[in-house]
C-alpha positions in Angstrom: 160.3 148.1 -148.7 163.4 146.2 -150.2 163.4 142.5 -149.8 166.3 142.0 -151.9 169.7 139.4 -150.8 171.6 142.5 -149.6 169.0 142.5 -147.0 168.1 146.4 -146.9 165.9 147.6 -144.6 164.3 150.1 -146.8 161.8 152.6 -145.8 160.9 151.1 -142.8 165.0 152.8 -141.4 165.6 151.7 -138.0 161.8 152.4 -136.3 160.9 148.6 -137.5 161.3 147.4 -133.5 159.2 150.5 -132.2 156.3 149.4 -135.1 153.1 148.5 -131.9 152.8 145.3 -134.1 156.4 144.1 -133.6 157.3 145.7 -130.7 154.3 144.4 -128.0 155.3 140.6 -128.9 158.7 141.6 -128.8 158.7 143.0 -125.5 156.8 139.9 -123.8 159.3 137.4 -125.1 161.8 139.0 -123.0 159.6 138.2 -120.0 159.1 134.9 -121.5 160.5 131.4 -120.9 163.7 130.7 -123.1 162.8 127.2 -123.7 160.1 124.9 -122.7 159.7 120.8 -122.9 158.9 119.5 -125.7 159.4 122.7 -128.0 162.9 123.7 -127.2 164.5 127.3 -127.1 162.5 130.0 -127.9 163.4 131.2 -132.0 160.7 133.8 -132.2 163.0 136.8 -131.4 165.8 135.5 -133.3 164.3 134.7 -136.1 162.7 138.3 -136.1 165.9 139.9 -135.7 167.0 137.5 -139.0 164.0 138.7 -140.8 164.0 142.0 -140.3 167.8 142.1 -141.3 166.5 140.6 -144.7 163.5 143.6 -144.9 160.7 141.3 -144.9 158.5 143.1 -142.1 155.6 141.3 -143.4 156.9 137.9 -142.0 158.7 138.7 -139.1 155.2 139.6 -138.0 153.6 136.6 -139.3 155.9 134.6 -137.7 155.4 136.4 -134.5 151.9 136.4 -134.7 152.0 132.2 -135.3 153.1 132.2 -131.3 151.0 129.7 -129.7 151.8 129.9 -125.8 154.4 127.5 -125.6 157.0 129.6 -123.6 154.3 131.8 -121.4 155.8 132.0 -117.5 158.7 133.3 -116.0 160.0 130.9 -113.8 160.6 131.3 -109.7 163.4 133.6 -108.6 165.8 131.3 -105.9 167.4 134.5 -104.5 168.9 137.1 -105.8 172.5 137.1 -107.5 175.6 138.8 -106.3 177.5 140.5 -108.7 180.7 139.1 -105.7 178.9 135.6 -106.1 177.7 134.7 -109.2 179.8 131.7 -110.3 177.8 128.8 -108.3 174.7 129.9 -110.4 176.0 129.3 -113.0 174.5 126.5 -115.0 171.8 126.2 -113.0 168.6 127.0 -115.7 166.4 127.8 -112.3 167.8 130.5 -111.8 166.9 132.0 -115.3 165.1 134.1 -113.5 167.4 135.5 -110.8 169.8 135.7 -114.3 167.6 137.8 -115.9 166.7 140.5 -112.8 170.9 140.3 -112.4 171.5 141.3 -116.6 169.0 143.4 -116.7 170.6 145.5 -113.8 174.2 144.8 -115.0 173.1 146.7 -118.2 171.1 149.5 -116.4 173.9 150.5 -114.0 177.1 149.4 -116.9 175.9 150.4 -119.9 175.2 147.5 -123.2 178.9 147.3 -124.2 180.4 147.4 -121.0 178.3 144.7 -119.9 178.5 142.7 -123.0 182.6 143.0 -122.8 182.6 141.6 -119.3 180.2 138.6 -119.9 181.0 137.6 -123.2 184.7 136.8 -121.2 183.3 135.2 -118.1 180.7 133.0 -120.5 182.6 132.2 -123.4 183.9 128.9 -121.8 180.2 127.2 -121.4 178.8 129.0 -124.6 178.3 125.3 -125.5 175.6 125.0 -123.3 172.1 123.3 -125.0 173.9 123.5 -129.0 175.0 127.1 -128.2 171.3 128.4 -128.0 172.4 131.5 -125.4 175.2 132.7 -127.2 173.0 132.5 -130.2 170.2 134.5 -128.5 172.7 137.3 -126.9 174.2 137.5 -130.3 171.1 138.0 -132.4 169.5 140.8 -129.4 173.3 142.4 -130.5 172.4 143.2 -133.5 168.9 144.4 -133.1 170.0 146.2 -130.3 172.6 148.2 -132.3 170.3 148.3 -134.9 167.5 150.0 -133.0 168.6 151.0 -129.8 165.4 150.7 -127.7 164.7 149.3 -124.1 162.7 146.0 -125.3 166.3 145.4 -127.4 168.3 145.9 -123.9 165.9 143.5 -122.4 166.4 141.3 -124.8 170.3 141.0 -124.3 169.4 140.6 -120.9 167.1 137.5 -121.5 170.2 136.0 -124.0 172.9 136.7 -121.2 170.5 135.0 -118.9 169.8 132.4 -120.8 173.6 131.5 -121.7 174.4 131.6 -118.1 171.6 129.3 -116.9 173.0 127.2 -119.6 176.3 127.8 -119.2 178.3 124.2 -120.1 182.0 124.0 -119.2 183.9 121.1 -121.4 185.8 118.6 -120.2 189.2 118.5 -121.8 192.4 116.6 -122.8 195.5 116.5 -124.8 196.9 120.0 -126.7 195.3 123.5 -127.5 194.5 123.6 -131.5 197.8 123.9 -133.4 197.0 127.7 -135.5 198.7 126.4 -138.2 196.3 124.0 -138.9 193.5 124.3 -140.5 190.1 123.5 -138.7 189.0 120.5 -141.4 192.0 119.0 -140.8 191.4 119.8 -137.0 187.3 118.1 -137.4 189.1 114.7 -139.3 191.4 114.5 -136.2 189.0 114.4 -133.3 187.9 111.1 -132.1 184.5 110.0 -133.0 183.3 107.5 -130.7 180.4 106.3 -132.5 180.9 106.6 -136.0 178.2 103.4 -136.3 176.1 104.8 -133.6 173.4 107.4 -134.0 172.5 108.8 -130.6 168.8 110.2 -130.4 168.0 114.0 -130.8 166.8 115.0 -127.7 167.0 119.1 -127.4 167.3 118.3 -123.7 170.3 115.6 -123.8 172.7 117.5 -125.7 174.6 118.5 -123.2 174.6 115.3 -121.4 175.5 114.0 -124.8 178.8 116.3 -125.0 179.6 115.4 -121.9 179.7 111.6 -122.4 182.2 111.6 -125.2 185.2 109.9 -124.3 188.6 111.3 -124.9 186.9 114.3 -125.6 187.9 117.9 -127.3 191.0 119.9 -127.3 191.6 122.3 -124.1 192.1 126.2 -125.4 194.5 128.6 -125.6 193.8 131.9 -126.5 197.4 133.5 -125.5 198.9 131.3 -128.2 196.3 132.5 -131.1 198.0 135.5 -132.9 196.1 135.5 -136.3 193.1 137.8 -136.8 189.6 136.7 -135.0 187.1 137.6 -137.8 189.2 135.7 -140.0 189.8 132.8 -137.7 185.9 132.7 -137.3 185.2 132.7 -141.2 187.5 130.0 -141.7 185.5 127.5 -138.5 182.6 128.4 -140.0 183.1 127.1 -143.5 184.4 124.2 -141.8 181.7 124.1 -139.7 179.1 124.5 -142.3 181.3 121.5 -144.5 180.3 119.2 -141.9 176.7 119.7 -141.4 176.5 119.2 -145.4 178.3 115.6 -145.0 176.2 115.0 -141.5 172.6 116.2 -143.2 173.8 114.2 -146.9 174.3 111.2 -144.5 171.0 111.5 -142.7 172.9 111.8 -139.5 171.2 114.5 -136.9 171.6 116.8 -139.0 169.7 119.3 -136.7 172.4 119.4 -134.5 175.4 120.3 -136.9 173.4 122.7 -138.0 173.4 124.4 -134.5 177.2 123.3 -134.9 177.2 126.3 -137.9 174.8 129.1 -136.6 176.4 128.4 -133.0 179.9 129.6 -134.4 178.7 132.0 -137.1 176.6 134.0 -134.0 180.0 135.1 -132.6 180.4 137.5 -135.5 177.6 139.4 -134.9 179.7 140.3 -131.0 182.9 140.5 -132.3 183.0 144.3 -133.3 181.3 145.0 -129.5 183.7 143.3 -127.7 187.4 143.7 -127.0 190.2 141.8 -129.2 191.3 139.2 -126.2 187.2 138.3 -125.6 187.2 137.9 -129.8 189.6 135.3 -129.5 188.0 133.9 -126.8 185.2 133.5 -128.4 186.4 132.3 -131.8 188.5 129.2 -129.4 185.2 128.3 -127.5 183.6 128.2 -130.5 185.7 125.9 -131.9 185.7 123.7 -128.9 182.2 123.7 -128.7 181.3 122.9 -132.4 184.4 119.6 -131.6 182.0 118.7 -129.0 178.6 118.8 -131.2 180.4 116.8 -133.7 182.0 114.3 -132.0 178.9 113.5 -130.0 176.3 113.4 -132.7 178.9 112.8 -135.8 181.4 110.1 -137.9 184.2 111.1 -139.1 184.6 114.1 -141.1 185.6 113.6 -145.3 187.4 116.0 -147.7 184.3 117.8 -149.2 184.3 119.2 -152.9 181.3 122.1 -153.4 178.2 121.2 -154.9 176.6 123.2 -157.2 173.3 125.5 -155.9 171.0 128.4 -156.5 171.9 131.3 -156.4 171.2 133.4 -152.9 167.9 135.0 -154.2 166.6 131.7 -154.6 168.0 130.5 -151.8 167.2 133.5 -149.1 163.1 133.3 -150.9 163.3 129.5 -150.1 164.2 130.1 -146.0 161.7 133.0 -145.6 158.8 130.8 -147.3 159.2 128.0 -145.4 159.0 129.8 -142.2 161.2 127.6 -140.3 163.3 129.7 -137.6 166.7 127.6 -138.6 166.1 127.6 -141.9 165.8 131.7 -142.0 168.7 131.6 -139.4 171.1 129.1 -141.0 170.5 131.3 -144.5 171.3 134.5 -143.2 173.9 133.7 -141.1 175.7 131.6 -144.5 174.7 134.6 -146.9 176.6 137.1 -144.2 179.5 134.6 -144.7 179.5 134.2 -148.2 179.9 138.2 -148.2 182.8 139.0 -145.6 184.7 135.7 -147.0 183.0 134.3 -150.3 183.0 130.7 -150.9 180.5 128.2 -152.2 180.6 126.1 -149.4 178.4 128.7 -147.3 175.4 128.7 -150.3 175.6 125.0 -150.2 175.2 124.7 -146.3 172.0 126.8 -146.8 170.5 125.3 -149.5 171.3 121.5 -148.2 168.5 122.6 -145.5 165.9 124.3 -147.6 166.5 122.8 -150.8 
């Protein structure tokens, strides 16, 4: 089995998901809870997903065998949800269950892309939602899904789609759309911060509230007026993304949510070749928006940033997997991908400023 950076799968091809060992916990974390008080969302499948794009087997099952019961139930169904009347359940994280019954039909009777297409567009304006933990979810299930086409990976989308639409946080907005001629780190030093001297608690839980409070608040969006190219649009938020959670995490400021702030935004390039080029855009603008609203809630002002030296990937990809932390294998990945498609040093850095 390769384990090396380029993150080969190696012998084990694409039959890693139907492995009994793998697959069994798989499959019952799509009947599972997608976050629970005091522990948060549920990592274990995306960090498996992460893992197994990296070609460590061995870990991913480790790390699915470490699952201690924190998630177990499935929550009460309210009633069923209309596919003519599904907007005033939105939001609404008891209905995660009637979510998940409604995706997993949508994807039975649509098809994955078809379904994926149509959502991604109706949820991309409350992707936001609880540091962008759905999108994140539906994004990873993706991959492994087009990876290893299987049921347990359609079920998983489902529990992602669910998820982001249980969650599903629309921002309140003012002044202008984003000028496209700008770029986002001069976009970040614009926004207001209003509490540069202020460090508001981490709660998983009050993050949206959080958002919500900032006043002033972030930029409306405006797809219609973006003409440049998605993908790259996405790399260039990203590093601007990940140059922020370096200056947050070097000031001992919250840095765990920046970091969602980065592997929020970098998620969206793992549905961008699924999805149709008006949804990339909306994606790449929501993104945007919703990484503005991290920031400005849990952030200061944001500082012209010169690249720090820092090991090379190997090291750095070895360091993430070791320490079997599900944002530190995420947060790696996701910046090694980067580095690839649009190489900068920045990305390294970002990855190493956690796991270093």
């Amino acid at each position: 089995m390769q384990t090396s950076a380029a993150g080969a799968l190696g012998a084990l091809g694409s039959r890693v998901w139907a492995e009994p060992n793998i697959s069994a916990r798989l499959d019952a974390h799509t009947r599972r809870l997608p976050e629970a008080d005091p522990h948060g969302s549920n990592h274990y499948p995306m960090a498996v997903d992460t893992l197994i794009v990296l070609g460590r087997y061995g870990e991913a099952l480790r790390h699915l065998r470490g699952y201690r019961g924190q998630y177990d139930g499935k929550g009460k169904s309210v009633g069923p949800i209309a596919q003519s009347d599904w907007k005033p359940a939105l939001g609404g994280m008891k209905r995660y269950a009637d979510w998940l019954a409604f995706f997993r039909r949508e994807i039975k009777q649509a098809g994955v892309k078809p379904a994926l297409a149509t959502w991604c567009r109706r949820l991309a304006p409350g992707m936001s939602g609880v540091a962008f933990h759905g999108v994140i979810r539906t994004a990873h299930a993706m991959r492994a899904h087009t990876r290893e086409p299987s049921g347990i990976t359609r079920a998983e989308l489902a529990a992602g789609l669910a998820y982001w639409a249980s969650r599903y946080l629309a921002l309140p907005t003012t002044g202008k759309p984003r000028d496209p001629t700008r770029s986002f780190t001069r976009l970040f030093m614009a926004l207001a911060y209003p509490w540069p001297d202020k460090e508001p608690p981490v709660n998983y839980f009050r993050v949206n509230g959080a958002s919500l409070e900032v006043p002033g608040f972030v930029p409306p969006v405006a797809p219609e007026a973006i003409k440049t190219k998605p993908a790259d649009d996405l790399a260039r938020l990203v590093g601007a993304c990940a140059t922020y959670f370096i200056q947050m995490a070097r000031a001992r400021r919250n840095s765990m949510v920046p970091l969602h702030g980065v592997t929020g935004p970098a998620s969206i390039q793992l549905l961008l070749p699924h999805v149709p080029r008006d949804v990339q855009t909306l994606l790449v603008e929501h993104a945007w928006q919703g990484a503005a609203a991290l920031f400005t809630a849990y952030g200061k002002p944001m500082q012209a940033h010169r690249p720090a030296k820092s090991p090379e990937w190997t090291t750095v990809l070895a360091r993430a997997v070791q320490s079997n932390d599900a944002h530190a294998i995420k947060l790696a990945e996701a910046m090694h991908r980067f580095d690839k498609a649009s190489p900068s040093p920045v990305f390294r850095q970002a990855a190493w400023t956690w796991v270093g």
